[in-house]
N, C-alpha and C positions, 0 to 999 in steps of 0.2 A: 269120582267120589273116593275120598280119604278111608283111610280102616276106622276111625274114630266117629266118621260118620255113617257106615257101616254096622258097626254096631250098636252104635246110639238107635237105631232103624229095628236091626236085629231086637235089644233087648230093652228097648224102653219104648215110652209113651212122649218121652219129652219133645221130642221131633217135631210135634202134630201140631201145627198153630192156632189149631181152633177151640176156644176156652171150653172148658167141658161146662155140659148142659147144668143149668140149676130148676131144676124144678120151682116154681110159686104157686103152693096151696091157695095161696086166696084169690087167683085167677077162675073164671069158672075153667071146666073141663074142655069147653070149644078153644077156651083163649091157650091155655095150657096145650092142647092137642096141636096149635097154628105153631105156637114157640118150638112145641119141640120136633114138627115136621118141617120149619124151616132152620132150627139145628140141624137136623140131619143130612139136608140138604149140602147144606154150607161144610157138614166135615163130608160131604160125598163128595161135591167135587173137590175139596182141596185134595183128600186123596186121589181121586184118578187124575188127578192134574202132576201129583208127587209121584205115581206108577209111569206116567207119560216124559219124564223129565228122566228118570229112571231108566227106561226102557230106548229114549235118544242117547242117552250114555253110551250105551250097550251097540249102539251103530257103527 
């Protein structure tokens, strides 16, 4: 890992490839609650997938 991408890490959010969540009010609350428990998902594992890639560097 480069210093450039290091810091990009360090001091940004750019890094993250998973679109950040958008809420829809006109969903009901179930439908809204399933979207953003499977956003969460989806940026959980890209990160331990990003910590794991990470931490094989480091070998």
């Amino acid at each position: 890992m480069n210093e450039i991408e290091k810091t990009t890490i360090l001091e940004t959010y750019k890094w993250i490839k998973v679109k950040r969540y958008i809420d829809d009010d006109s969903l009901s609350w179930e439908e809204r609650y399933k979207r953003l428990d499977s956003h969460h998902i989806e940026e959980t594992t890209f990160l331990i997938n990003k910590i794991r890639e990470i931490v094989k560097e480091l070998k």
